[in-house]
C-alpha positions as CSV (number, residue, x, y, z in Angstrom):
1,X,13.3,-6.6,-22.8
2,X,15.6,-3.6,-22.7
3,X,16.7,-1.5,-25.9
4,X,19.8,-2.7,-27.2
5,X,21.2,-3.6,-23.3
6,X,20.9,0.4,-22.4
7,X,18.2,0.2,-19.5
8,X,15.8,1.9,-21.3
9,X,12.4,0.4,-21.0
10,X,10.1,0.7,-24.0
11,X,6.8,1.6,-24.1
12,X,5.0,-1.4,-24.9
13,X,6.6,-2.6,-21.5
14,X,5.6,0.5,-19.3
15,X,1.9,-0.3,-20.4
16,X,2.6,-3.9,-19.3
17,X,4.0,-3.0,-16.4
18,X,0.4,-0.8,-16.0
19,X,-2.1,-3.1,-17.4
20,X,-0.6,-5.9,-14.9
21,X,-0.4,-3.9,-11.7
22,X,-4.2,-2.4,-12.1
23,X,-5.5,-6.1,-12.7
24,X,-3.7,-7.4,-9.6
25,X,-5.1,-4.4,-7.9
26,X,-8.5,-5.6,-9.1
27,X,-8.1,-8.8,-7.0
28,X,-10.3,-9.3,-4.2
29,X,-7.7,-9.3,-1.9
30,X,-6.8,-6.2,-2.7
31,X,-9.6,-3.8,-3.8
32,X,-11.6,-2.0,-1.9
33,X,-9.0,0.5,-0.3
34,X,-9.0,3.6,-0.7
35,X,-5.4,4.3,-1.6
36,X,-5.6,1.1,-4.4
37,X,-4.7,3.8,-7.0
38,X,-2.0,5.1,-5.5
39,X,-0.7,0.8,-4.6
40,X,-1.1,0.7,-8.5
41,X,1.2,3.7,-9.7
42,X,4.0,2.8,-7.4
43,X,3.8,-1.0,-8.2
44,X,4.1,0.1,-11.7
45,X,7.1,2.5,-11.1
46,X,8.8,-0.4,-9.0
47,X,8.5,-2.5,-12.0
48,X,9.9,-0.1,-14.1
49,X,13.3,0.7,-12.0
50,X,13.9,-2.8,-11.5
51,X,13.1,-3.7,-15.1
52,X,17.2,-3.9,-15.8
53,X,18.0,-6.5,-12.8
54,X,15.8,-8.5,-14.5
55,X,17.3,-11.9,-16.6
56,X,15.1,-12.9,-19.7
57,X,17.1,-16.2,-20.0
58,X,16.8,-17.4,-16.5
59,X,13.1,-16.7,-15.5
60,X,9.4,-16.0,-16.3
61,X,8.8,-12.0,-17.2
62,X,5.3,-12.8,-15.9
63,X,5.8,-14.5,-12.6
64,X,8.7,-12.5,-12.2
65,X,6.7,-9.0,-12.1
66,X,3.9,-10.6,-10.6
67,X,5.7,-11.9,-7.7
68,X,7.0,-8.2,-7.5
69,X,3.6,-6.3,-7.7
70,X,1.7,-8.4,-5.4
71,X,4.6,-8.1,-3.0
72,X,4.6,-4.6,-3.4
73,X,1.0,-4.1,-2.8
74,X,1.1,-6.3,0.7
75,X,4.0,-4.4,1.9
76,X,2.0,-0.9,1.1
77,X,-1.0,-2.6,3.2
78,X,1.4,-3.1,5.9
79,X,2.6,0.0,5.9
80,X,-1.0,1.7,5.6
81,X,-2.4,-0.4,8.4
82,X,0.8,0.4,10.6
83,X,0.1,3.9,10.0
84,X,-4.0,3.7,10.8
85,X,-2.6,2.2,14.3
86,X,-0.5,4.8,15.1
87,X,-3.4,7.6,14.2
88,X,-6.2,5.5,16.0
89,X,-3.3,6.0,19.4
90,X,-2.6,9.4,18.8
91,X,-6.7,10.2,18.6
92,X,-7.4,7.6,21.6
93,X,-4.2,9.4,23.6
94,X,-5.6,12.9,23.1
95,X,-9.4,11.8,24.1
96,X,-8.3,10.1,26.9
97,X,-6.0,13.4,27.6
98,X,-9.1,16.0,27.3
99,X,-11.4,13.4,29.5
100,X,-8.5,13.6,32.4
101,X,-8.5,17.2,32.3
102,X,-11.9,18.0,32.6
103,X,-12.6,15.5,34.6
104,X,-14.8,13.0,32.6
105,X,-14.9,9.5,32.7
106,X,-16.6,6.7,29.9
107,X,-19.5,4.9,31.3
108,X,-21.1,1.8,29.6
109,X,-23.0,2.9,26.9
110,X,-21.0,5.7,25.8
111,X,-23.1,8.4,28.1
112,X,-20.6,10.7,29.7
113,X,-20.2,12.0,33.1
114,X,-18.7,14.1,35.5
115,X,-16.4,13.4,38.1
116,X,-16.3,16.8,39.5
């Protein structure tokens, strides 16, 4: 796996590392999102810094990074949606703000009026 037991991780591997995350990220449980290319490049560079914690002789290379990649990519969704939430509140907070100060209020079927 490593060059003579330095922690340097050859090429072959970094293209593994690669070809693995961008199929994973071709699931359908992942694709579709918008920031799948960016999920792919840092699932890639995850695998490579914890390439040397890795143990040929006790487990399976494949599983192994695959466990690692697809838990990568569902804690970058988590972390995408939590971040979506906080920008829908912010945006909802500042409508909310302008409709208090000028005096407008929401009616069923988004028609706006005037409470002045």
């Amino acid at each position: 796996m490593h060059e003579k037991g330095d922690g340097i991780v050859t090429e072959d591997l970094h293209l593994m590392f690669y070809k693995m995350a961008q199929k994973i990220g071709t699931k359908p449980r992942f694709s579709g999102y918008t920031w799948i290319e960016d999920m792919i490049s840092d699932a890639y560079l995850k695998c490579c810094t914890i390439a040397h914690k890795f143990d040929i002789e006790k487990e399976n290379p494949f599983g192994y990074f695959t466990t690692v990649i697809i838990n990568f990519f569902w804690d970058a969704l988590a972390g995408e949606t939590k971040q979506k939430n906080i920008k829908d509140r912010l945006r909802d907070d500042q409508i909310n703000q302008i409709y208090h100060r000028y005096g407008i209020t929401f009616k069923v079927g988004n028609k706006h009026e005037s409470t002045s």
